[in-house]
PASEKE-603340 format. One line per 4 residues: number of its first residue (from 1); for each residue y, x, z of N, C-alpha, C, O, CB. Coordinates in Angstrom, 2 decimals, padded with zeros to 5 digits. Each point is the difference from the previous one (the first is absolute). Last residue first. Glycine has a CB too. Layout:
BEGIN
NUM	Y:X:Z:Y:X:Z:Y:X:Z:Y:X:Z:Y:X:Z; ...
END
This chain:
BEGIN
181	-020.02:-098.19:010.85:001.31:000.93:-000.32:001.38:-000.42:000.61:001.00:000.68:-000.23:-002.14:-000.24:-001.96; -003.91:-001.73:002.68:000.03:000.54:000.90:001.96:000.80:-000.01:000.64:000.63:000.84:-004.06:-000.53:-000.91; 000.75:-003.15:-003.39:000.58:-000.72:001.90:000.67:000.93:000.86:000.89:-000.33:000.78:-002.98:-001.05:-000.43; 000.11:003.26:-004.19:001.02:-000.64:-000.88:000.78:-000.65:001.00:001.23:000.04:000.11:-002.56:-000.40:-002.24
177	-002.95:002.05:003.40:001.17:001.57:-000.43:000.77:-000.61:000.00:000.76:000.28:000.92:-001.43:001.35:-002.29; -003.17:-004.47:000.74:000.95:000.28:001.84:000.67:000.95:000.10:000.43:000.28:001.12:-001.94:-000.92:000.19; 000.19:-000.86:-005.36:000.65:-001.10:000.46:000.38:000.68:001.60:000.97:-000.07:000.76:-002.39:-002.12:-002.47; -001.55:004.60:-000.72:001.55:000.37:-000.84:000.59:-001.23:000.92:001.00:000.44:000.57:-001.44:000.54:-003.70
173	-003.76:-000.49:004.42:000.59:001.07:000.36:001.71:000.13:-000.49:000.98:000.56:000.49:-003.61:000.38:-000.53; -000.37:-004.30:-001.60:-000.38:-000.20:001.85:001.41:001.34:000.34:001.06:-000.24:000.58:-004.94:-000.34:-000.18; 001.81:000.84:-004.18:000.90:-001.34:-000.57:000.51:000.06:001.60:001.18:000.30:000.15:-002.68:-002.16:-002.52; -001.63:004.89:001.56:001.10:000.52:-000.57:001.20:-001.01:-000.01:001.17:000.26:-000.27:-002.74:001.20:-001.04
169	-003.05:-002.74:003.05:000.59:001.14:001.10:001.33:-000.15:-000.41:000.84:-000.55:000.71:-002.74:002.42:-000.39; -000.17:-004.08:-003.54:000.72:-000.82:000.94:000.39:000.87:001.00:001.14:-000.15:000.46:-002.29:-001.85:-000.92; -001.50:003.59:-002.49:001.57:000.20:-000.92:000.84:-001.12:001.36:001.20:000.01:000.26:-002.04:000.13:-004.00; -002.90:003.25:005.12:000.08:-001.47:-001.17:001.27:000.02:000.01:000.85:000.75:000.47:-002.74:-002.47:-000.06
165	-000.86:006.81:001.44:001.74:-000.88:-000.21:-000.28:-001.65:-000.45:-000.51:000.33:-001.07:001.97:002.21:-000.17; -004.76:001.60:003.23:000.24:-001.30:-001.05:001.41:-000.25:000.27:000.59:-000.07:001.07:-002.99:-001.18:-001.06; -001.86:005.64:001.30:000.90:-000.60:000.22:000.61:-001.27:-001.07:-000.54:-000.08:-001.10:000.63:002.33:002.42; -004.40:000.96:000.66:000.31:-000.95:-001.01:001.46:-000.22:000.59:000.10:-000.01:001.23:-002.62:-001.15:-001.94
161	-000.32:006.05:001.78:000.93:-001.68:000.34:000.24:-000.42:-001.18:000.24:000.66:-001.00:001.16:-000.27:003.01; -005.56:003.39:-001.98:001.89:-000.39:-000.54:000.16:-001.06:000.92:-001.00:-000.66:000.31:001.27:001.01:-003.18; -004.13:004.22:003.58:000.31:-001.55:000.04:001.43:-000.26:-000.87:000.82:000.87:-000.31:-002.06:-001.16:002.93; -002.13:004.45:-003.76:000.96:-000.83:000.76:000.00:-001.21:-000.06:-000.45:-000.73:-000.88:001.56:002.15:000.73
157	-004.05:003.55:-001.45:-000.01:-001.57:-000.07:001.34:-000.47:001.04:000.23:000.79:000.93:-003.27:-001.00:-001.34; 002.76:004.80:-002.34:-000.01:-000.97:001.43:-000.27:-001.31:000.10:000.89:-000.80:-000.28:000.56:002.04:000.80; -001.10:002.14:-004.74:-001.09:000.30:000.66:000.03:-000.41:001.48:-000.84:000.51:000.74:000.60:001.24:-002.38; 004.82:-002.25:-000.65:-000.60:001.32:000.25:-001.64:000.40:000.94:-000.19:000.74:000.96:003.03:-000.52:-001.13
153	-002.48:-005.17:000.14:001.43:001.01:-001.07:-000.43:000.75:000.46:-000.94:-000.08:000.79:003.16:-000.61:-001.23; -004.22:-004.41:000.05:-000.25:001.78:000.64:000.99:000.72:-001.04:000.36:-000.06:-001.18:-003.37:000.19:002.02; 002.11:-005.25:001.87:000.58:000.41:-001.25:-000.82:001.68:000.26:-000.65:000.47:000.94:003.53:-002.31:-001.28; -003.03:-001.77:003.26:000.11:-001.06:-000.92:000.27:001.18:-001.46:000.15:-000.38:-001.16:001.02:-002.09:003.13
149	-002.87:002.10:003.10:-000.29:000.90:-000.96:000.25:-000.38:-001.31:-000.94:-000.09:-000.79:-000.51:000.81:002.19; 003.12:-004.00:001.79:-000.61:000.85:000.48:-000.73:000.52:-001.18:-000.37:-000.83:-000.83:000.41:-000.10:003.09; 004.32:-001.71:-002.22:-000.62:-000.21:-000.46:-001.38:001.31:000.21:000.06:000.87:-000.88:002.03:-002.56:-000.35; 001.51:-001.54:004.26:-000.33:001.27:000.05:-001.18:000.12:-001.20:-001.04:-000.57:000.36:001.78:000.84:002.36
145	003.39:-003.81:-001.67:-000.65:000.10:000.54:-000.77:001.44:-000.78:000.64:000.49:-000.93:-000.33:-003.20:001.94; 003.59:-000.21:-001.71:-001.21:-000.51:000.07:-001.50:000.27:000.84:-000.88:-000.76:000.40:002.25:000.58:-002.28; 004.75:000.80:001.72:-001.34:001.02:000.28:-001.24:-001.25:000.53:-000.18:-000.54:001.09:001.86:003.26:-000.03; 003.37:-004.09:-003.48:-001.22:000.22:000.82:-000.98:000.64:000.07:-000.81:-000.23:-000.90:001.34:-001.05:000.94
141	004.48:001.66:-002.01:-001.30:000.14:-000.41:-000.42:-000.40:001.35:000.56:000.49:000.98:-000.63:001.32:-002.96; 004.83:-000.53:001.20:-000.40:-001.33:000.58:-001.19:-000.35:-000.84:000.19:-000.87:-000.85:002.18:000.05:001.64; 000.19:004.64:-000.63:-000.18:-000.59:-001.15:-000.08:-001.65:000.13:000.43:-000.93:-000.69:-001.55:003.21:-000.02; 000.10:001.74:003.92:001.58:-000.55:000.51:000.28:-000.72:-001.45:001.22:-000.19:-000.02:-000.07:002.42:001.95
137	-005.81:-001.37:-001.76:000.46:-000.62:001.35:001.39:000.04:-000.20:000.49:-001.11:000.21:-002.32:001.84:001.37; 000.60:001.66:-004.50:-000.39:-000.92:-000.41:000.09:-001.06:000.69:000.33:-001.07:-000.51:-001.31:002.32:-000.49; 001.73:003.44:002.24:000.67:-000.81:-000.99:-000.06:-001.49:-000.45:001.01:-000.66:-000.25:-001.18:002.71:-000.25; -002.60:000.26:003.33:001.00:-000.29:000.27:001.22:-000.52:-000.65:000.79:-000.88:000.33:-001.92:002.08:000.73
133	-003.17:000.70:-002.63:000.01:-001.27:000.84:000.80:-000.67:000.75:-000.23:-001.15:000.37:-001.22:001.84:-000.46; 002.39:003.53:-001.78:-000.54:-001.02:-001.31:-000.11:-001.33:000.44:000.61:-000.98:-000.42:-002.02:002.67:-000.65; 001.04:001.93:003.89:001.71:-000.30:-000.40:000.04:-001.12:-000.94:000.80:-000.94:000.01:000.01:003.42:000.10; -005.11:-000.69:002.02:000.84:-000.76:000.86:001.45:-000.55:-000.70:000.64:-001.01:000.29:-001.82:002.50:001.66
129	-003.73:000.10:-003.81:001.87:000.12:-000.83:000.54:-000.80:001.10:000.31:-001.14:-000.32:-000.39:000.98:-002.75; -004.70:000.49:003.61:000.67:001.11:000.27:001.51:-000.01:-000.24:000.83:000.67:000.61:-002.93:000.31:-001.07; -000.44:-004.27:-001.48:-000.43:-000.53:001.59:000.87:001.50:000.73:000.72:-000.23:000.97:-003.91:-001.38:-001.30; 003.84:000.20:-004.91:-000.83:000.91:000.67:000.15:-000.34:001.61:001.21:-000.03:000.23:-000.94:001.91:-002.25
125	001.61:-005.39:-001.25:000.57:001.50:000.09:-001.78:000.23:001.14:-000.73:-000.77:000.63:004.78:000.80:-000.70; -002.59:-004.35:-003.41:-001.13:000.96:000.90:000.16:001.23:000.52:-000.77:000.82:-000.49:-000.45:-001.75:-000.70; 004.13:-004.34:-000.30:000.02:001.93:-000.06:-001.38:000.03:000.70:-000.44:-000.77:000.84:003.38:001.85:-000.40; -001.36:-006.30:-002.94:-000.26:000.97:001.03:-000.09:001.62:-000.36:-000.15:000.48:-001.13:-001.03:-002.54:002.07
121	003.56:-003.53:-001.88:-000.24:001.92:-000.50:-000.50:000.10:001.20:000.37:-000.47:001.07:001.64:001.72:-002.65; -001.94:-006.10:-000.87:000.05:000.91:001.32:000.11:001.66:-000.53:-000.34:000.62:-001.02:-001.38:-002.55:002.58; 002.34:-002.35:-004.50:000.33:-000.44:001.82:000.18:000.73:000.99:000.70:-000.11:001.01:-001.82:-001.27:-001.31; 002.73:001.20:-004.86:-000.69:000.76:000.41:000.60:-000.08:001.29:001.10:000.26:000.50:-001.82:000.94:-002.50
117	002.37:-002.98:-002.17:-000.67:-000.82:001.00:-000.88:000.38:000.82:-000.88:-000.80:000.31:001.25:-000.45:-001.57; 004.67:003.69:-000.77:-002.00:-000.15:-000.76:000.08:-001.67:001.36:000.84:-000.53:000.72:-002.96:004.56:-001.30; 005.85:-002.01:001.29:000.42:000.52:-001.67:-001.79:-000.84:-000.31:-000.34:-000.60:-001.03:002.42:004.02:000.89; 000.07:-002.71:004.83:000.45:-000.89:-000.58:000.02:-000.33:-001.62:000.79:-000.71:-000.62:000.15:001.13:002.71
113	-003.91:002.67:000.39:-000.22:-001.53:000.69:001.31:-000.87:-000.32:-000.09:-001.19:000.30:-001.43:002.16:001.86; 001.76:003.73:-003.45:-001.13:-000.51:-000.58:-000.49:-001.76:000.82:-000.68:-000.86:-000.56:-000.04:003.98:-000.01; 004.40:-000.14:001.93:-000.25:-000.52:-002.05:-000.96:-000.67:-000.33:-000.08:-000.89:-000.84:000.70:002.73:000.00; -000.71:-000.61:005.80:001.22:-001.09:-000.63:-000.13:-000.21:-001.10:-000.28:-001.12:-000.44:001.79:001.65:001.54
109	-003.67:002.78:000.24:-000.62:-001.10:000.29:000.61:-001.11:-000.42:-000.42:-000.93:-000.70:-000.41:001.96:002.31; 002.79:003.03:-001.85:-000.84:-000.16:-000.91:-001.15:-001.22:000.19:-000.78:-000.34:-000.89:001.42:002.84:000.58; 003.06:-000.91:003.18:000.44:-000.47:-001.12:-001.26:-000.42:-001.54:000.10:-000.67:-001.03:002.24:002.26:002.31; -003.99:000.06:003.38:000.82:-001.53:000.08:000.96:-000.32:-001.73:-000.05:-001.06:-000.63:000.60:001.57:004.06
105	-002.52:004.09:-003.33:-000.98:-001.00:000.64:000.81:-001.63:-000.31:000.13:-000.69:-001.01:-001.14:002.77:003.25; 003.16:002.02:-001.64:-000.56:-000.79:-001.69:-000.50:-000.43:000.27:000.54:-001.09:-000.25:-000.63:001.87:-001.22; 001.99:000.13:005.58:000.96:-000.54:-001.00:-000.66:-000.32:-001.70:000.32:-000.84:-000.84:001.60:002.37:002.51; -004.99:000.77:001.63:000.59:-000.93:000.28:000.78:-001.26:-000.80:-000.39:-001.10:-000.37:000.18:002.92:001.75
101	-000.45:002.72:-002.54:-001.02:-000.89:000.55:000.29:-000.87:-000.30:000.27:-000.45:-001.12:-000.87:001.20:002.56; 003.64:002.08:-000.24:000.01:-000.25:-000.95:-001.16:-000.97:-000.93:000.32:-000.72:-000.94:001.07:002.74:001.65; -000.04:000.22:003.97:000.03:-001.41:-000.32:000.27:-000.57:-001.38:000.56:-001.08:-000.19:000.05:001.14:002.34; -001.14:004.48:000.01:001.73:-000.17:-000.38:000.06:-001.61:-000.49:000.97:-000.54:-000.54:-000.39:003.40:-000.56
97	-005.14:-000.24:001.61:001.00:000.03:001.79:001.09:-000.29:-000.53:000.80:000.58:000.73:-001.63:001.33:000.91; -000.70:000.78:-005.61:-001.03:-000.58:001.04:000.90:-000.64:001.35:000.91:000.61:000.56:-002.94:001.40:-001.35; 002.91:000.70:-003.47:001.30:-001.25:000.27:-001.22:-000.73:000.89:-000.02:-001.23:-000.11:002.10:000.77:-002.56; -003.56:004.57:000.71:001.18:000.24:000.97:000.99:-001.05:000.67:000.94:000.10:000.79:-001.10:001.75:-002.14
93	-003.88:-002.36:-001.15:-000.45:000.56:001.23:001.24:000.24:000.67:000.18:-000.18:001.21:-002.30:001.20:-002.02; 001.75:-004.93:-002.94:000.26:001.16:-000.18:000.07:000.30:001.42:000.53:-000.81:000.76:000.50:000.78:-003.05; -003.49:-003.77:002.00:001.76:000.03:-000.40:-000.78:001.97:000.14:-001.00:000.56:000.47:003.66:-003.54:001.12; -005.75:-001.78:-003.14:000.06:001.15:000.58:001.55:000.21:-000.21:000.73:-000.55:-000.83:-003.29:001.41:000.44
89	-000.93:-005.24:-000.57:001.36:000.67:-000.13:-000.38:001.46:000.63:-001.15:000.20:000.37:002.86:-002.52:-000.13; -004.01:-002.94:-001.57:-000.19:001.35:000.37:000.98:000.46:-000.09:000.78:-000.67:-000.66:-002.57:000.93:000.20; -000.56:-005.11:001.13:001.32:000.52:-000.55:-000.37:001.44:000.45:-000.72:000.21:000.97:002.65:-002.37:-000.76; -004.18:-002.17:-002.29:-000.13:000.69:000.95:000.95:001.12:000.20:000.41:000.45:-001.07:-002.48:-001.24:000.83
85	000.79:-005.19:-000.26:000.19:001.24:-001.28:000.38:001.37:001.09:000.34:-000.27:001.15:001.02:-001.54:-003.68; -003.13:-003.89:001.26:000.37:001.34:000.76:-000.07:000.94:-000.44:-000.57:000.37:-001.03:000.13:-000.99:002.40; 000.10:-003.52:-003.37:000.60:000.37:000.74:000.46:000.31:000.94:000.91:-000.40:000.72:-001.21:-000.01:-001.73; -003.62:000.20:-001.80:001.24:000.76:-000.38:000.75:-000.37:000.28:000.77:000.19:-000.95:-001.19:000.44:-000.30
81	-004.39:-000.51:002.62:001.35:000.25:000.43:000.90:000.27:-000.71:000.47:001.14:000.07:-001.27:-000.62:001.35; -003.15:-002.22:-002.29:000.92:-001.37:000.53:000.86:000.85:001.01:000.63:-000.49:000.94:-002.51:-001.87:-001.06; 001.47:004.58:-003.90:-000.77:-000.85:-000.20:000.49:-000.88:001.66:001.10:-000.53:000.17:-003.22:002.10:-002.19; 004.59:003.28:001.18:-000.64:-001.35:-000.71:-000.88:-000.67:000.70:-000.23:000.33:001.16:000.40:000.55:-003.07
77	003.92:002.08:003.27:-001.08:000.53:000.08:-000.44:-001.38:-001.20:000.86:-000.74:-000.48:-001.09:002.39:003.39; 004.74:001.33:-002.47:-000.33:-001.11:-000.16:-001.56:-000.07:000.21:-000.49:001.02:-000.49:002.56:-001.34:-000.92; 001.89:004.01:002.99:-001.27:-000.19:-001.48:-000.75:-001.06:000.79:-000.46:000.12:001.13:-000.10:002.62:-002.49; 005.61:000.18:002.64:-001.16:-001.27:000.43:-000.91:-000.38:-001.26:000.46:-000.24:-001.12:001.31:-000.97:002.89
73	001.23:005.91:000.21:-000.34:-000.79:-001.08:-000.87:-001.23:000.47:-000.89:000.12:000.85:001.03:001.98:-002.34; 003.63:002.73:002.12:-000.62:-001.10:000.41:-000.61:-000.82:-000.72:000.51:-000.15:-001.11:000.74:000.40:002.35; 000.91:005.29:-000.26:-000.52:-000.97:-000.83:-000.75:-001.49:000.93:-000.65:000.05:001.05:000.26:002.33:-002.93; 004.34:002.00:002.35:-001.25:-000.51:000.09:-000.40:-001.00:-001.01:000.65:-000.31:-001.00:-000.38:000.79:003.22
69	003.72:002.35:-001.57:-000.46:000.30:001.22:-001.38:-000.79:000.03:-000.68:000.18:001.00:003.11:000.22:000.10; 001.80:000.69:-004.93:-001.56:-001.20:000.12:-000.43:000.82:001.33:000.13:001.20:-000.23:-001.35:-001.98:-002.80; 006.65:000.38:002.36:-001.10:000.96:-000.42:-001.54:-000.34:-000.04:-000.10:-000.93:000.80:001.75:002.36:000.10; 002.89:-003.38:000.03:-000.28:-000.26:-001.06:-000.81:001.79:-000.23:000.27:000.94:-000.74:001.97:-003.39:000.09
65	-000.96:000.18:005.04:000.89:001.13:-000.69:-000.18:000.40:-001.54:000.62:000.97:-000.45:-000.69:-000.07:002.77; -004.34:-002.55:-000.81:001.33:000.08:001.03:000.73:001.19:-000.40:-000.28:001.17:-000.27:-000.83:-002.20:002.37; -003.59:-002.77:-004.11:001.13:001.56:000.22:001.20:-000.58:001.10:000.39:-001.07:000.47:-000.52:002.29:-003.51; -004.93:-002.45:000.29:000.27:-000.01:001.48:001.57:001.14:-000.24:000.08:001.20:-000.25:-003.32:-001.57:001.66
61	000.47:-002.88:-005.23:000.21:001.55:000.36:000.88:000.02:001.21:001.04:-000.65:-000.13:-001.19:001.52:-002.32; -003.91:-004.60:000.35:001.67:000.61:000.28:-000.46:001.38:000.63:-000.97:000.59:000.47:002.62:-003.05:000.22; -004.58:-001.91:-002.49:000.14:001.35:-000.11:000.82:000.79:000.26:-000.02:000.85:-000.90:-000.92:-001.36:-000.14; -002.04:-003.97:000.46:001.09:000.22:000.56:000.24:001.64:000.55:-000.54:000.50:000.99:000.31:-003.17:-000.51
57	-003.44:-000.77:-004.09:000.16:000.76:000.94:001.76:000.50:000.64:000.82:-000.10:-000.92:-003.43:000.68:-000.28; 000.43:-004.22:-000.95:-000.86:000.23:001.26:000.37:001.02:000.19:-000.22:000.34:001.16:-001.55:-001.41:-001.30; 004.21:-001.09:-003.10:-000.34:-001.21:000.83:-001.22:000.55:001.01:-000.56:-000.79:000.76:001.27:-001.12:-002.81; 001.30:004.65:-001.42:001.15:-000.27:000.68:-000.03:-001.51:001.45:000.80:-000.44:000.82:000.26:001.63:-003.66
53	-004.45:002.68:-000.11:000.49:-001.08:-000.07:000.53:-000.28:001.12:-000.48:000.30:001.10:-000.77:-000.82:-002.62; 001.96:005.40:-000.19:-000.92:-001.08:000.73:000.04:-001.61:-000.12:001.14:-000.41:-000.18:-000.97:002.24:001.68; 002.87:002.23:-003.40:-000.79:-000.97:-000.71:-001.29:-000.51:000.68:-000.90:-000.49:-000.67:001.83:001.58:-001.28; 001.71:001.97:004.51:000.91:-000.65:-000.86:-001.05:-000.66:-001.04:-000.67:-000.36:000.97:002.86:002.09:-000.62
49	-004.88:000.92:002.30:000.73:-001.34:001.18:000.89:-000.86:-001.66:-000.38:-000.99:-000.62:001.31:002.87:004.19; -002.95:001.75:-004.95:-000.74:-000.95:-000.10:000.35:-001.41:000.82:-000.23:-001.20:-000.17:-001.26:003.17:-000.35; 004.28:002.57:-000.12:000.20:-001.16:-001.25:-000.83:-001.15:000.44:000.51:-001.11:-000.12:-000.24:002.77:-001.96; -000.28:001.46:005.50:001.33:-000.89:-000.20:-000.10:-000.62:-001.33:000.43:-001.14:-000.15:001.10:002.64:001.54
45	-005.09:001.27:-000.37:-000.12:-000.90:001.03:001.28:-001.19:-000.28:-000.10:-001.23:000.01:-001.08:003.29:001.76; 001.04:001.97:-004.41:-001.18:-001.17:-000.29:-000.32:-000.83:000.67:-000.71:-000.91:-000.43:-000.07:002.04:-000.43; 004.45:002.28:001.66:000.29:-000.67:-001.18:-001.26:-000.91:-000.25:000.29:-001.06:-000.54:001.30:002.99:-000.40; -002.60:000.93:004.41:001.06:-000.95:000.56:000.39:-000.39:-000.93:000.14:-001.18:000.35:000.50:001.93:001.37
41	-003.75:002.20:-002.38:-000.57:-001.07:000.49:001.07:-000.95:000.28:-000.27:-001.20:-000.02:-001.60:002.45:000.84; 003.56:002.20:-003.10:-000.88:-000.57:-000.60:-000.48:-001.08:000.49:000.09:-001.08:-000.58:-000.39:002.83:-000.13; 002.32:001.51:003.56:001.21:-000.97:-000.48:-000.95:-001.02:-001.53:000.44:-001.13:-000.19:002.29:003.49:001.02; -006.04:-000.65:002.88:000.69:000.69:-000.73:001.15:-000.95:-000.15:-000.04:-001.12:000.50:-001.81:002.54:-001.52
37	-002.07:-000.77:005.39:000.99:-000.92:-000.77:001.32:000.30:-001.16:001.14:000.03:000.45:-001.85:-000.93:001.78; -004.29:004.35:000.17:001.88:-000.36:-000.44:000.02:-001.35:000.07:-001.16:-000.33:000.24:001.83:002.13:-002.07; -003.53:-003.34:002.15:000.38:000.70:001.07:-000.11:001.87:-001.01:-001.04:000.22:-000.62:-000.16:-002.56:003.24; 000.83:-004.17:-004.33:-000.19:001.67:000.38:000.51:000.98:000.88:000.96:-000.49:000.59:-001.22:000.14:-002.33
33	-001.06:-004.68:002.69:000.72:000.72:-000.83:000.07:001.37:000.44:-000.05:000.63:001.06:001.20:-002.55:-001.66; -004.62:-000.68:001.27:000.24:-000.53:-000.86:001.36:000.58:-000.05:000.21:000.08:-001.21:-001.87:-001.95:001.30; 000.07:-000.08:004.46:-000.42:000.86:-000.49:000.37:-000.08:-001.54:000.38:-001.14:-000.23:-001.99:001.27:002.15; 004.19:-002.39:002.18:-001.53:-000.39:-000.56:-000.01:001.48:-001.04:001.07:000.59:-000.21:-001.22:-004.03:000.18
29	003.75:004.52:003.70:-000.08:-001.20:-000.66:-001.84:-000.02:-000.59:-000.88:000.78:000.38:004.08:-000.74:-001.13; -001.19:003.12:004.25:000.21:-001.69:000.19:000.17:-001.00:-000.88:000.39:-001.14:000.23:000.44:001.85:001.29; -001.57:004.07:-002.62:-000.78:-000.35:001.35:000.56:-001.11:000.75:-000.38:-000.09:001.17:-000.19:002.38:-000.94; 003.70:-000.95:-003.51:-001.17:-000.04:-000.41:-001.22:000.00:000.79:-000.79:-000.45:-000.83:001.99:001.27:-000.64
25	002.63:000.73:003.07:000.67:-001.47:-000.69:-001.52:-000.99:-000.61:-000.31:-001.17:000.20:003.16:002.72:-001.34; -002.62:003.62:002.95:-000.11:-001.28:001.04:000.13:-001.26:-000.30:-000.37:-000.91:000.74:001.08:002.18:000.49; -000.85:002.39:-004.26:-001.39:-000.46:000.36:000.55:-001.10:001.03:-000.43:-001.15:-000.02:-001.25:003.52:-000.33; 004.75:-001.93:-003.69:000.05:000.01:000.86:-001.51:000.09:000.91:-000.59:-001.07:-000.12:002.91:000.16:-000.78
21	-000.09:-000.30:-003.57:-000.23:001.85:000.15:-000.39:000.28:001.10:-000.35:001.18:000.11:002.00:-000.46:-001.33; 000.12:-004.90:000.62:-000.83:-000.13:000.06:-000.83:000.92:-000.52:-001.16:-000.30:-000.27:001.98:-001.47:000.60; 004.03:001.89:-000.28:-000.49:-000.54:000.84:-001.48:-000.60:000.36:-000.06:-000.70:001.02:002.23:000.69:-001.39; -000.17:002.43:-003.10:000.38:001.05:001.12:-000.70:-001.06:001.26:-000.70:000.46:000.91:003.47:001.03:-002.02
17	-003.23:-003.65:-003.63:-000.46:001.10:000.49:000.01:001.13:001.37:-000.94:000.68:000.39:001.22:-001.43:-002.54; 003.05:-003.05:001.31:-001.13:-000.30:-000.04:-001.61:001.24:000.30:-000.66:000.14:001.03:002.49:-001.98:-002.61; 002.62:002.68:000.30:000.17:-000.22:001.17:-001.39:-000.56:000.74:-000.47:000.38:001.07:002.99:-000.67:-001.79; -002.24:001.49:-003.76:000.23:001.45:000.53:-000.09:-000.75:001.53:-000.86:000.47:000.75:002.66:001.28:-002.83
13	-001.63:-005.26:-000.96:-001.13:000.55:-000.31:000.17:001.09:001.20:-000.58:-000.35:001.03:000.25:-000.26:-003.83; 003.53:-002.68:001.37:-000.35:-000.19:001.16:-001.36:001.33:000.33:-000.29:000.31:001.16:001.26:-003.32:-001.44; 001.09:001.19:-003.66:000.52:001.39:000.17:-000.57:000.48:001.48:-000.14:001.17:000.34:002.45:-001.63:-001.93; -003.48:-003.46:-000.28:-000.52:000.92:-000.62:000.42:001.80:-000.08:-000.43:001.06:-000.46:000.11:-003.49:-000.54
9	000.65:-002.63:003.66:000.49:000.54:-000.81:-000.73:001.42:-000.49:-000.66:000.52:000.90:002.57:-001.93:000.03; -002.79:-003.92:002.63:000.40:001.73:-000.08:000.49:000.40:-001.50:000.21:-001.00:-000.68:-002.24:001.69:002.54; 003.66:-004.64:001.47:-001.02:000.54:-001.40:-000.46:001.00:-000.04:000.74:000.91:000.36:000.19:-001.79:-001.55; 001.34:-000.51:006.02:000.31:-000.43:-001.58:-001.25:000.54:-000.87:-000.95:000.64:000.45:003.77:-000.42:-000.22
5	-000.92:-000.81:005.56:-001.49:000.12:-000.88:000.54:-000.07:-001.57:000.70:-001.01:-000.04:-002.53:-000.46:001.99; 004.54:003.43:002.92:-000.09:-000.68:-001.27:-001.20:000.17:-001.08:-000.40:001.01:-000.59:002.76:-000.82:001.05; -000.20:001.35:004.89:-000.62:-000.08:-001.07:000.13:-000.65:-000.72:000.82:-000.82:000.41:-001.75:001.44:000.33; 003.84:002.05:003.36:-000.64:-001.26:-000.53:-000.94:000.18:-001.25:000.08:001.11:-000.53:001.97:-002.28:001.39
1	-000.80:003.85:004.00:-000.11:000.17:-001.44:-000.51:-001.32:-000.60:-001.04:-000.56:000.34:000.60:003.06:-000.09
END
């Protein structure tokens, strides 16, 4: 199954909602969105991406077969980090395991390391999200290393992995795809 990152849209809302209606979807991300998740919350999340500023934050809608199966995003950090920047995503539970991930992932690294001057992305997935961490590994992320009691969800303290992409990994990576054809 292939993917495709684009804009999101406003109709995007119902699909949006169904997919982060979700407890399992939601126990792997940071805390802060609501649970329901309404078609409301999903029209206020999508207008605020669509008029985000366009120089930190990066916002797409994850689909296949032109349906939204997820969401992706890179947000710009500041001061003497701003450039770096951090990327979050989730795919819809039923399109789990079909390397969809993945595929936004790399396309979305790409936009963004050929569109800004932004050096590094890094992910924090939960030390538990084996898949997450995997993803990110077949993304071509380095696993930095282990951030110990670094967070608390559902009343748990946990560890996260740091992971990084630089844009030279990304530069490094497209040239040896391009050799490799």
């Amino acid at each position: 199954m292939k993917c495709k990152i684009r804009k999101w849209k406003i109709d995007d809302a119902a699909e949006l909602a169904a997919t982060l209606n979700n407890k399992n979807i939601q126990d792997n991300l940071r805390d802060g969105l609501p649970y329901p998740y309404t078609e409301d919350d999903a029209k206020y999340y999508i207008n605020e991406m669509l008029k985000a500023d366009k120089n930190s934050i990066f916002a797409f809608a994850i689909t296949a077969d032109d349906k939204v199966v997820g969401s992706i995003g890179v947000f710009r950090k500041d001061n003497i980090h701003s450039l770096t920047a951090e990327i979050g995503y989730y795919i819809a539970e039923p399109f789990w395991g079909k390397g969809l991930g993945t595929c936004a992932i790399k396309q979305t690294c790409q936009y963004v390391f050929s569109n800004t001057d932004i050096l590094r992305i890094f992910a924090e997935p939960f030390s538990y999200n084996i898949a997450s961490c995997r993803i990110l590994e077949k993304s071509g992320f380095k696993n930095e290393g282990t951030l110990r009691s670094n967070a608390v969800k559902n009343g748990q303290i946990l560890d996260m992995k740091m992971y990084s992409l630089l844009k030279t990994d990304n530069e490094s990576y497209i040239l040896h795809k391009q050799n490799s054809l």
